[in-house]
MARGUKOL-653124 format. One line per 2 residues: number of its first residue (from 1); for each residue y, x, z of C-alpha. Coordinates in Angstrom, 1 decimal, always signed. Layout:
! residues N
NUM	Y:X:Z | ... .
! end
This chain:
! residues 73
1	+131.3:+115.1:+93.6 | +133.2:+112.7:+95.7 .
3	+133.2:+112.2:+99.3 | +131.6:+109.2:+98.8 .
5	+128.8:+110.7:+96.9 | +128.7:+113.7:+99.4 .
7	+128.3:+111.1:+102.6 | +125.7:+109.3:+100.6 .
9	+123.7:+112.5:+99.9 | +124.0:+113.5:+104.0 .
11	+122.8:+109.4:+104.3 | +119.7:+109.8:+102.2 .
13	+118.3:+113.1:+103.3 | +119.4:+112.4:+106.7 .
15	+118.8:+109.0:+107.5 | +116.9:+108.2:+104.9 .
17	+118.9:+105.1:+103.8 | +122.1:+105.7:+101.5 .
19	+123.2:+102.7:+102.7 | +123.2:+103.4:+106.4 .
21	+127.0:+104.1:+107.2 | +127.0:+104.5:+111.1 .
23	+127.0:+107.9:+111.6 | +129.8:+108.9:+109.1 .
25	+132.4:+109.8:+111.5 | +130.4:+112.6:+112.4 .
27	+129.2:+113.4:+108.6 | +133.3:+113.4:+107.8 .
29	+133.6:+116.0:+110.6 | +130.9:+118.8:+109.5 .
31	+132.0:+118.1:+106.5 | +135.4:+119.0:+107.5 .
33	+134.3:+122.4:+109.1 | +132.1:+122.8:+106.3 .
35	+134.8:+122.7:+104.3 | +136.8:+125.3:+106.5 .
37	+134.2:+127.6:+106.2 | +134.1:+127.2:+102.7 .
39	+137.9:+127.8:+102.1 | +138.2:+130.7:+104.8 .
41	+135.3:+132.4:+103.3 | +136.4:+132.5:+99.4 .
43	+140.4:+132.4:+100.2 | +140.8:+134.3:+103.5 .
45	+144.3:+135.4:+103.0 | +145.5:+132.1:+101.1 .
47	+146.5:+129.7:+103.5 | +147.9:+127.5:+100.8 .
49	+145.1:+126.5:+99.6 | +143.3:+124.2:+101.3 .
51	+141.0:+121.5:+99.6 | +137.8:+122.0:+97.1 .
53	+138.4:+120.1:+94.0 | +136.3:+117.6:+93.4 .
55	+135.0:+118.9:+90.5 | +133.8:+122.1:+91.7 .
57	+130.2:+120.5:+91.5 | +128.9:+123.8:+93.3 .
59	+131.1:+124.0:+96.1 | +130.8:+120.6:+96.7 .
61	+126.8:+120.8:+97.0 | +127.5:+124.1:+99.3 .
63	+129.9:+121.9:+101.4 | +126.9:+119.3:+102.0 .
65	+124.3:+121.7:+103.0 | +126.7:+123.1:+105.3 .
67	+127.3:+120.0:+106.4 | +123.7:+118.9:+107.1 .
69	+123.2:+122.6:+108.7 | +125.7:+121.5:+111.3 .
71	+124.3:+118.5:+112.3 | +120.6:+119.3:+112.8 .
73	+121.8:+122.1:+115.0 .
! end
């Protein structure tokens, strides 16, 4: 899943239009602490790694979620 598809997901359920692009700055940044949380939870004492492979299907999702979690708070 790219970050592209995981903007579009936080678009649909979100705003309910896939298409609608004007809040992604702040998609972009709970995705970014989503993606902290992610990497600090599962690698805690491996600082060099630092991004979720876009293939990782499952962390990806988890990312989103988090993501969405973020915002509605």
């Amino acid at each position: 899943m790219t970050e592209e598809e995981q903007l579009m997901q936080m678009r649909l359920v979100l705003l309910g239009d896939a298409t609608d692009d004007s809040q992604d700055d702040l998609f972009k940044f709970y995705l970014s602490n989503a993606k902290a949380v992610v990497l600090n939870t599962l690698f805690p004492f491996n600082k060099r790694v630092n991004d979720i492979h876009e293939k990782d299907f499952r962390l990806r999702n988890w990312q989103v979620r988090c993501a969405m979690e973020l915002y509605k708070s």
